[in-house]
C-alpha positions in Angstrom: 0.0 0.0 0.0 1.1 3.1 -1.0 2.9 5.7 1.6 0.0 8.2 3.2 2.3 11.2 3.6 2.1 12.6 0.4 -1.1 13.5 0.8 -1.2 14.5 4.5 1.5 16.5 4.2 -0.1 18.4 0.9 -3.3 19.0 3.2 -1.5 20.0 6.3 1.4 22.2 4.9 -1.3 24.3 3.0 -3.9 24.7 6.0 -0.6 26.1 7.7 0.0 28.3 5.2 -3.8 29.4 5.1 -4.4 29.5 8.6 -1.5 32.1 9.3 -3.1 34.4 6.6 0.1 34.0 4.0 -1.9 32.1 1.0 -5.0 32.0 -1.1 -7.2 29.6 -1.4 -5.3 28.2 -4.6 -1.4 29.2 -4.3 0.1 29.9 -7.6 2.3 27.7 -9.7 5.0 29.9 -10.0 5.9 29.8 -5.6 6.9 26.0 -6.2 7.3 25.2 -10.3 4.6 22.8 -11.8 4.7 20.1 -9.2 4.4 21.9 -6.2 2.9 19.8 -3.1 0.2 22.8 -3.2 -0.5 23.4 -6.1 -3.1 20.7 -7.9 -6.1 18.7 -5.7 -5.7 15.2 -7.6 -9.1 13.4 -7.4 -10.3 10.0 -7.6 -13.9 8.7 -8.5 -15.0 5.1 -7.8 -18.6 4.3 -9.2 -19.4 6.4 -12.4 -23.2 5.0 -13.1 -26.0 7.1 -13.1 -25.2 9.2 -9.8 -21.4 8.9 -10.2 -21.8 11.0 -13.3 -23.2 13.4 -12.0 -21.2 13.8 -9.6 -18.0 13.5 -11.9 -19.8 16.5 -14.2 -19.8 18.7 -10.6 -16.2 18.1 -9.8 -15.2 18.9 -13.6 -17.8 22.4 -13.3 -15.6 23.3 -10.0 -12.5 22.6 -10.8 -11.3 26.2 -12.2 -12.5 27.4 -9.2 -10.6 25.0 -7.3 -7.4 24.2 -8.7 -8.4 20.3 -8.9 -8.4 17.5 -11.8 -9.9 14.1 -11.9 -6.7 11.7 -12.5 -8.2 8.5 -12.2 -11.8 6.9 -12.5 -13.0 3.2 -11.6 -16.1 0.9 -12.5 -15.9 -2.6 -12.3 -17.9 -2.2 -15.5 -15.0 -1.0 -18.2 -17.5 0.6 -20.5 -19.0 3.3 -18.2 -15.4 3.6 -17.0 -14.6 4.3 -20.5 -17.1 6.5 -20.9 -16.3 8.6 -17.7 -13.1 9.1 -19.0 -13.6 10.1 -22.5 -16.0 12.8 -20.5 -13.2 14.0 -18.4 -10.7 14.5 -20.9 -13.6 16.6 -22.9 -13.1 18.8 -20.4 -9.8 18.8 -19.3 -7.0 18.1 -21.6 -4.5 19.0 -19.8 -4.9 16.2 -17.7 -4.2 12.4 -17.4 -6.7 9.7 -16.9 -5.7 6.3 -15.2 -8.6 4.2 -15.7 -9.2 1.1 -12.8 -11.5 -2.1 -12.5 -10.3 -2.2 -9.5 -10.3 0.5 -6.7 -7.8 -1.3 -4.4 -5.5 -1.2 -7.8 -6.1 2.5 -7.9 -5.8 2.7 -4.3 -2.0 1.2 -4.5 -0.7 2.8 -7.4 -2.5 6.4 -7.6 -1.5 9.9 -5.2 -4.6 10.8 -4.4 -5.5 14.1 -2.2 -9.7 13.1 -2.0 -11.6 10.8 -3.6 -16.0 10.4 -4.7 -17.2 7.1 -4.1 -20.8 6.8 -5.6 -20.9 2.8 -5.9 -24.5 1.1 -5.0 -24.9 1.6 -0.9 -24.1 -2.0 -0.4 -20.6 -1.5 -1.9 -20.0 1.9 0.1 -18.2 0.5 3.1 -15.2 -1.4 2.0 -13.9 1.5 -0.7 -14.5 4.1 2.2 -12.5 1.9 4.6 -10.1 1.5 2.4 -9.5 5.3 1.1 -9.9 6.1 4.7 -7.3 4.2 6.1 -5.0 5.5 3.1 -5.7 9.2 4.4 -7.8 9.8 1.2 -10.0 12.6 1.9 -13.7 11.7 0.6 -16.9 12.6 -0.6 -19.2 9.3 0.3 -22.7 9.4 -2.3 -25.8 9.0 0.0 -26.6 7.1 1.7 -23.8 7.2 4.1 -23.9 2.7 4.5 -26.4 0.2 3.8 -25.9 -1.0 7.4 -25.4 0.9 10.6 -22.3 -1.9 11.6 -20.4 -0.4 8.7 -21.6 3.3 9.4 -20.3 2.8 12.8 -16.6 1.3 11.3 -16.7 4.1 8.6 -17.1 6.6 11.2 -13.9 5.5 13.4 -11.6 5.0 10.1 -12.6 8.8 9.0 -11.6 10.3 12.5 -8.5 8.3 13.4 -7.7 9.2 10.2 -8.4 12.8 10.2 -9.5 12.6 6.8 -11.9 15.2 5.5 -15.1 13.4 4.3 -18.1 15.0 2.9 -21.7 13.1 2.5 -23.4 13.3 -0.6 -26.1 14.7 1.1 -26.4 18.3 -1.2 -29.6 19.3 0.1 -27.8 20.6 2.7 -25.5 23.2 0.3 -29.2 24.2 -1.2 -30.1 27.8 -0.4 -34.0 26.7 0.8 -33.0 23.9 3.0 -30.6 25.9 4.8 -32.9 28.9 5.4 -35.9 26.7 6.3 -33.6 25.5 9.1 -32.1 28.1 10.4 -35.5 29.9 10.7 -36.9 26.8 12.7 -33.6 26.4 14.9 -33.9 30.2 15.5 -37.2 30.0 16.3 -39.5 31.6 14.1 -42.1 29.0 14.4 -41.9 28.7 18.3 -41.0 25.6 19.9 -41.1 22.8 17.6 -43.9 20.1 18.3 -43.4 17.7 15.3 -41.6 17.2 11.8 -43.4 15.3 8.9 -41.7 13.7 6.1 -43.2 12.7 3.0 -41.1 10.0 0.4 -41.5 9.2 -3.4 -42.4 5.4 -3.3 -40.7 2.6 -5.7 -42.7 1.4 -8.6 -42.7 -1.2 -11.4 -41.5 -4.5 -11.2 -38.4 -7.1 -12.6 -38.5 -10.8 -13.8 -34.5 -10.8 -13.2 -33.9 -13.9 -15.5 -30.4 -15.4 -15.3 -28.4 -14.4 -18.6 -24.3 -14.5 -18.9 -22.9 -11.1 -17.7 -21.2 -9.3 -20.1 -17.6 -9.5 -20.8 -16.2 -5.8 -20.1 -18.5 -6.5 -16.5 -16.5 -7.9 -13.9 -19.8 -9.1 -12.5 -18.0 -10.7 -9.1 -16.6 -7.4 -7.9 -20.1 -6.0 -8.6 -21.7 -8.5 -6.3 -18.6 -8.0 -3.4 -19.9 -8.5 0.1 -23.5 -9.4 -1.2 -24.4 -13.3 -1.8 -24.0 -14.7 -5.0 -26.8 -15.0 -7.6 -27.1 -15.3 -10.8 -26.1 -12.2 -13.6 -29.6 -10.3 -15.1 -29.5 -6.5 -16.3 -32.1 -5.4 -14.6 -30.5 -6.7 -11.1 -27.5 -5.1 -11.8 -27.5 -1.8 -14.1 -28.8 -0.9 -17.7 -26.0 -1.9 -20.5 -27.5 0.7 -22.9 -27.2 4.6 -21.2 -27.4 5.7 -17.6 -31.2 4.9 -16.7 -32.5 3.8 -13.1 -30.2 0.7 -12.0 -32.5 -2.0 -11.1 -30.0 -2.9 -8.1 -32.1 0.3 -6.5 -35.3 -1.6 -6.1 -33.2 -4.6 -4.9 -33.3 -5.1 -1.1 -29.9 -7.2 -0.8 -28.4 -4.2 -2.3 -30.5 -0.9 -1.4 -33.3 -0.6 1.5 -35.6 1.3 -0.9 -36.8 5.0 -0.5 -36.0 5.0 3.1 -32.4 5.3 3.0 -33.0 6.8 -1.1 -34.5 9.9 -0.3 -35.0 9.4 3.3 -30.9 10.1 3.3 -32.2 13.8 2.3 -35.3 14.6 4.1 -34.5 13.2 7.0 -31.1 14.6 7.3 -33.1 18.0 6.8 -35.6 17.2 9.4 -32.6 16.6 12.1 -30.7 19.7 10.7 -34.0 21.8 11.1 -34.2 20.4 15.3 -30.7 20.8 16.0 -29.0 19.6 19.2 -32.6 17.8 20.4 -32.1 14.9 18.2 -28.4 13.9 19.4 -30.5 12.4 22.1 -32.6 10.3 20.2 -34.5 8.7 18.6 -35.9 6.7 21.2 -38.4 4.7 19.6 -38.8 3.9 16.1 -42.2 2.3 15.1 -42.8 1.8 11.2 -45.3 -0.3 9.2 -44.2 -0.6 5.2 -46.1 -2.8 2.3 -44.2 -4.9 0.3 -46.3 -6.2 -2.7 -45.2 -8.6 -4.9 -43.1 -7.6 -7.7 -41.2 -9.9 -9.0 -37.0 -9.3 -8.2 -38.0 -5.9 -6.8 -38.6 -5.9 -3.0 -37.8 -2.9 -1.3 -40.8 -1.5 0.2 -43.5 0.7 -1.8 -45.1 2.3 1.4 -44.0 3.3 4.7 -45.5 4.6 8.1 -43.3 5.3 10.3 -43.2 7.8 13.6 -39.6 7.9 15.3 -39.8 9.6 19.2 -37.0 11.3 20.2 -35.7 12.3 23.8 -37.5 15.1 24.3 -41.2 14.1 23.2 -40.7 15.6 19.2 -42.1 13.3 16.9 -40.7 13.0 13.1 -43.6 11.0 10.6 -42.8 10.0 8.0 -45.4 8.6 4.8 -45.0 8.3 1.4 -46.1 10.8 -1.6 -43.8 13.4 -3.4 -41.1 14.6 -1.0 -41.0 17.4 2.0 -40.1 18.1 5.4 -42.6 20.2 7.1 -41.7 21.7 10.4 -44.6 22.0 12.6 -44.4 24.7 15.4 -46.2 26.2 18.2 -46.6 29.8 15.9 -46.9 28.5 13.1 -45.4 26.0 10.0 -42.4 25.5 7.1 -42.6 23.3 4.7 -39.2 22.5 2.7 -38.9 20.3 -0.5 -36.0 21.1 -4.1 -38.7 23.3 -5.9 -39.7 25.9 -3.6 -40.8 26.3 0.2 -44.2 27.9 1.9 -44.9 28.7 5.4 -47.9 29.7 7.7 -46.3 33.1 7.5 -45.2 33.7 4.0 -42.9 37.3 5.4 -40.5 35.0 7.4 -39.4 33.4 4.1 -37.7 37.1 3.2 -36.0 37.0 6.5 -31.7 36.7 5.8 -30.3 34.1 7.4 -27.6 36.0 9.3 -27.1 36.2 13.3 -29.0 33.8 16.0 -27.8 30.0 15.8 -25.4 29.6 12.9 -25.9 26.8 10.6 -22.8 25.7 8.2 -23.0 27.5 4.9 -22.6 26.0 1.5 -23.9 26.7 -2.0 -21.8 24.3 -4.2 -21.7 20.9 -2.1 -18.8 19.4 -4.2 -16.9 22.9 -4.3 -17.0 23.2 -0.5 -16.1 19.3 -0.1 -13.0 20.5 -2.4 -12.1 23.6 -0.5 -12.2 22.0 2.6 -9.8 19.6 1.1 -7.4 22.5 1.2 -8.1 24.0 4.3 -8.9 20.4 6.8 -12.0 22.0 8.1 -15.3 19.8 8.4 -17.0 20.5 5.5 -20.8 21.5 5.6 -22.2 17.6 6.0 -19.1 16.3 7.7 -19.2 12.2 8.7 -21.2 11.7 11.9 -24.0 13.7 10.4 -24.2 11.4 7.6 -24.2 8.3 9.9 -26.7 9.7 12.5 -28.9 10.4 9.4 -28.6 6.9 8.1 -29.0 5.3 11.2 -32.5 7.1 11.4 -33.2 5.9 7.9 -32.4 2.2 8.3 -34.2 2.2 11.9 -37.3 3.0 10.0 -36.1 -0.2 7.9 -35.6 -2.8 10.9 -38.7 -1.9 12.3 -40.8 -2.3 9.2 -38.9 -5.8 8.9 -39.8 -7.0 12.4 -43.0 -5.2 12.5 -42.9 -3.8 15.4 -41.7 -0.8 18.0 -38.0 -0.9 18.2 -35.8 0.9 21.0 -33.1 2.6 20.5 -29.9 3.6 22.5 -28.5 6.4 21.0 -25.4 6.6 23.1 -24.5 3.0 22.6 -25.7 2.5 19.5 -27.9 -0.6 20.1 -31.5 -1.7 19.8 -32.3 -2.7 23.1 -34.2 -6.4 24.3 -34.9 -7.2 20.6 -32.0 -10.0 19.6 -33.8 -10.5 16.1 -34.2 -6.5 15.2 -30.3 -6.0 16.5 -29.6 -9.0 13.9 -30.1 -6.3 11.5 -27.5 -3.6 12.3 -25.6 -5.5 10.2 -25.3 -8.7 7.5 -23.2 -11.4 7.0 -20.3 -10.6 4.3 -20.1 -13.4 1.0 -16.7 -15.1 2.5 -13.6 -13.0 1.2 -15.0 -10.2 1.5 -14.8 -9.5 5.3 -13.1 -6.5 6.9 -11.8 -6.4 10.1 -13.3 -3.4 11.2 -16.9 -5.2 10.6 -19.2 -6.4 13.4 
């Protein structure tokens, strides 16, 4: 593995040089000659589907402002990799592209300063581990683990690491979300009684017959941790364009719109409360439907009411998607196109003063400046675990079908040996990591 000082020593050496006031944000080229430690962010992406793609075109859109390149890219499926990088060198010529199966090979032969990992949320633990342990700093796609074992090991790896890490969860670098919350944690609606959340449900449905995987697929590395079955496109990914993987609808690999968009709205609704909901939840009681659809499993509707320390109640139910903030005075309701209240004037109101919440308007530029400087960037780890483990909660309880309580301290579902079964899942052997439950 490759030596870890390269980059720790390019991060700390210019957050010195930042923090005593003697350097821009991106030091000119001419103070050190072309390869100056300083001088260039070189990133890594590992996943370049239908999200990673997206998240590749934001790093390329930022990267003037930044001072950053993509260098290397990895799929386990060689056309989309090949694709990703015929789109990065579109836009940056000046620039070489390692291209990777493999993002332990990458790992061991590349000099990377941060990484984006956007694989499917069953494969987001071991590359995170990995870059983690390597001192790569990272922005993780949402959401944050598909179990809350590996949340909890992802967690430890980033800060004994001191890595910066970034969640993909962007919603919180989006001008609405951010004011809706600071006007509830600065109390414009009074004290805060309750927080609804509404979801998008999962439609359609998949026969998932066996075929032979394709050749430029490296179909086993695709399955990693997860038990092996049988090759069909619409388990895995579409082979013609980016469309909606069917691995999404795919409970072995995703837990459904609970941890898909619940990642956002509920990361909104405990942004919105604040320091209340470090104490909880409490309880977590959730009731989902799960009709028949062939290879597609993940739930289609949910119910769910978690409790936290202090009496507040977050609801969630499917249809569209919101977080609604339900005070004593009065109401806000939150969602991407546009946000109301029972007071319509406190909407105008600048977010500046009272409770500070971190600002951000470009989440993949402030992941990349942060980068620079080692500061927490605006939806640093633990807020993307405590998030998730809100999320996947909701899940366990739908699966036992019934109330579920919760130790926030610890970490544990109390009396329930079946429920606590689920904070994590048996690895496909060879797979393991040590830091793993």
């Amino acid at each position: 593995m490759k030596d870890n000082a390269y980059t720790c020593n390019r991060r700390s050496f210019l957050g010195t040089m930042l923090a005593a006031g003697a350097a821009p944000l991106v030091l000119p080229g001419r103070m050190f000659g072309s390869e100056a430690p300083s001088n260039l962010l070189r990133i890594g992406i590992v996943g370049v589907g239908r999200q990673g793609r997206e998240l590749l075109g934001n790093a390329l859109g930022v990267q003037r402002h930044t001072n950053s390149r993509v260098v290397s890219v990895c799929d386990v499926d060689m056309n989309r990799a090949r694709s990703a990088e015929n789109m990065i060198r579109g836009r940056q010529s000046d620039a070489e592209v390692s291209v990777y199966q493999d993002y332990r090979e990458m790992l061991d032969k590349e000099e990377l300063d941060g990484v984006i990992i956007a694989t499917p949320d069953f494969q987001h633990a071991l590359p995170a581990l990995a870059f983690a342990r390597a001192g790569v700093g990272m922005f993780l796609e949402k959401p944050f683990t598909y179990s809350i074992g590996e949340g909890q090991a992802v967690v430890r790896a980033a800060r004994e690491n001191e890595i910066v890490f970034q969640t993909g969860t962007q919603q919180r670098s989006q001008t609405r979300f951010h004011r809706a919350c600071w006007l509830v944690r600065n109390g414009r609606i009074g004290k805060l009684k309750k927080v609804n959340i509404r979801l998008p449900r999962d439609r359609g449905q998949a026969n998932a017959d066996p075929t032979d995987p394709p050749g430029h697929l490296d179909y086993d590395a695709w399955l990693g941790p997860a038990p092996f079955v049988p090759y069909s496109e619409e388990r895995v990914h579409p082979q013609g364009g980016f469309g909606r993987p069917g691995w999404i609808q795919i409970e072995q690999y995703g837990l459904g719109m609970i941890t898909n968009w619940g990642a956002h709205m509920l990361d909104i609704a405990r942004w919105g409360i604040g320091p209340d909901v470090e104490a909880g939840p409490i309880e977590i009681s959730a009731e989902g439907q799960f009709p028949d659809r062939g290879a597609f499993d993940v739930h289609t509707g949910l119910n769910g009411e978690a409790k936290l320390s202090n009496g507040l109640l977050i609801e969630t139910t499917m249809g569209s998607h919101r977080c609604r903030f339900e005070g004593e005075d009065g109401w806000i309701s939150v969602r991407r196109d546009g946000f109301n209240a029972s007071d319509e004037e406190i909407l105008r109101e600048r977010p500046d003063g009272g409770i500070e919440l971190a600002t951000s308007r470009n989440h993949m530029r402030n992941f990349l400046e942060c980068l620079r400087t080692g500061k927490d960037p605006v939806a640093p780890v633990e807020e993307g675990h405590l998030s998730n483990n809100l999320c996947v909660l909701h899940w366990i309880a739908m699966k036992v079908e019934r109330k579920i309580v919760w130790d926030p301290k610890h970490e544990n579902i109390l009396n329930d040996p079946e429920a606590t079964q689920l904070l994590h899942y048996a690895y496909r052997d060879g797979w393991g990591d040590p830091a793993l439950p």
